[in-house]
N, C-alpha and C positions, 0 to 999 in steps of 0.2 A: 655113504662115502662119496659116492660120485659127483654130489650137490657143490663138492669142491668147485667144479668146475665151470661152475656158472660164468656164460657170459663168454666164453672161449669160441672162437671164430673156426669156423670150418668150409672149405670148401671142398665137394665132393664133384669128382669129374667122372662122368660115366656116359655111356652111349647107348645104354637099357632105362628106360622111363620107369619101368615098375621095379626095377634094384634103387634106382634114386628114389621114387620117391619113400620107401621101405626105410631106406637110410637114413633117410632124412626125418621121417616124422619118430623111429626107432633113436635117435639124437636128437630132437627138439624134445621130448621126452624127460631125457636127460640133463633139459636145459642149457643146452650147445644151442649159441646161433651157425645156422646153415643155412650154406647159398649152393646152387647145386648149376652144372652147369651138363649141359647134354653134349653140347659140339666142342669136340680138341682141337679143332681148329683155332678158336678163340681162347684158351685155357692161360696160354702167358702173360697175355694182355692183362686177364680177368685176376690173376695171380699177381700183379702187380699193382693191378687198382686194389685189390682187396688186403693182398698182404695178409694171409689169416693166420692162425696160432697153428693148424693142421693143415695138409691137400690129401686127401683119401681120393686115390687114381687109378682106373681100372686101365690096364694096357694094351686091351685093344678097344680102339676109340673110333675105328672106321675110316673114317679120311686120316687121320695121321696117327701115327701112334703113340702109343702111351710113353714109350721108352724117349722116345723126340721129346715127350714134353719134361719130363722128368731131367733130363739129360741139360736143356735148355735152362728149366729153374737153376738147376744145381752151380751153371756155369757164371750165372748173374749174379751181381756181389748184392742187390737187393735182397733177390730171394731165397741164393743159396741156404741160410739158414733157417728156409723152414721145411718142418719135418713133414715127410710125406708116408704115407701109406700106401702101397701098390699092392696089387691085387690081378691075380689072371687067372681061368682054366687053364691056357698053355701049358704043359709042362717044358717045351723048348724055350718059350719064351721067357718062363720063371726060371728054368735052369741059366739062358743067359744074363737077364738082372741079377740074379745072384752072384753069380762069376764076376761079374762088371763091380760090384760092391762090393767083394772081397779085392779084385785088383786094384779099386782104388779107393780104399777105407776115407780119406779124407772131403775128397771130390764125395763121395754120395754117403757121409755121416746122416744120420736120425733119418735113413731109410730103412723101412722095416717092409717085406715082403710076403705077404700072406695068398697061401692057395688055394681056388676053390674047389669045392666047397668048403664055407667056413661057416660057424656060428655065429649068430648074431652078440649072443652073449660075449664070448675072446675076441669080436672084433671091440665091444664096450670096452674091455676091460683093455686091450690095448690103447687106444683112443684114449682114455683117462692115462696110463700111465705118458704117454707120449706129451701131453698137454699139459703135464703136471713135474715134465725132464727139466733139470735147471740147463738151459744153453751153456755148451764150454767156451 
């Protein structure tokens, strides 16, 4: 069932080298093209040259954080429409993304928030359904 998804663009933004590269070859796999980017520093830049069908974003990113980048796509009429996946240990951190996406359903639509630890497996399976959501 996944094969659907041939060819669907991903960009994974993370600041741990052996999470990305896991992510990444666990999605080329699944035949997702992925680009994988280690510095958030550069993340918006690279999100508007790439434009992908996904952003899988872990929110602490070291020099800036994951919430700034997220915060920033969502603002831009480029790229506010693409879905992003975030991802944290924090539990304050997850607690405020959450808060922040329920206050404002509009501003951060086709944001889905997953804590870790997670499966490899339910993050596939969300990742397929996410890339597979008809845009409203």
């Amino acid at each position: 069932m996944r094969r659907l998804f041939v060819g669907k663009q991903i960009l994974i933004i993370d600041d741990q080298s052996q999470l990305l590269s896991l992510m990444r070859r666990i999605l080329e796999d699944e035949q997702y093209k992925v680009s994988i980017l280690q510095n958030g520093k550069d993340a918006f830049s690279q999100m508007k040259a790439l434009l992908p069908d996904l952003l899988i974003l872990d929110l602490k990113l070291g020099e800036i954080s994951g919430k700034d980048v997220l915060k920033q796509l969502k603002e831009d009429t480029i790229t506010a429409e693409i879905p992003v996946i975030v991802y944290t240990a924090a539990v304050l951190e997850a607690d405020e993304v959450a808060r922040s996406i329920e206050a404002d359903p509009k501003l951060y639509q086709r944001v889905y928030l997953v804590r870790k630890p997670f499966e490899l497996d339910d993050l596939l399976t969300l990742v397929g359904q996410v890339v597979n959501e008809p845009v409203h």
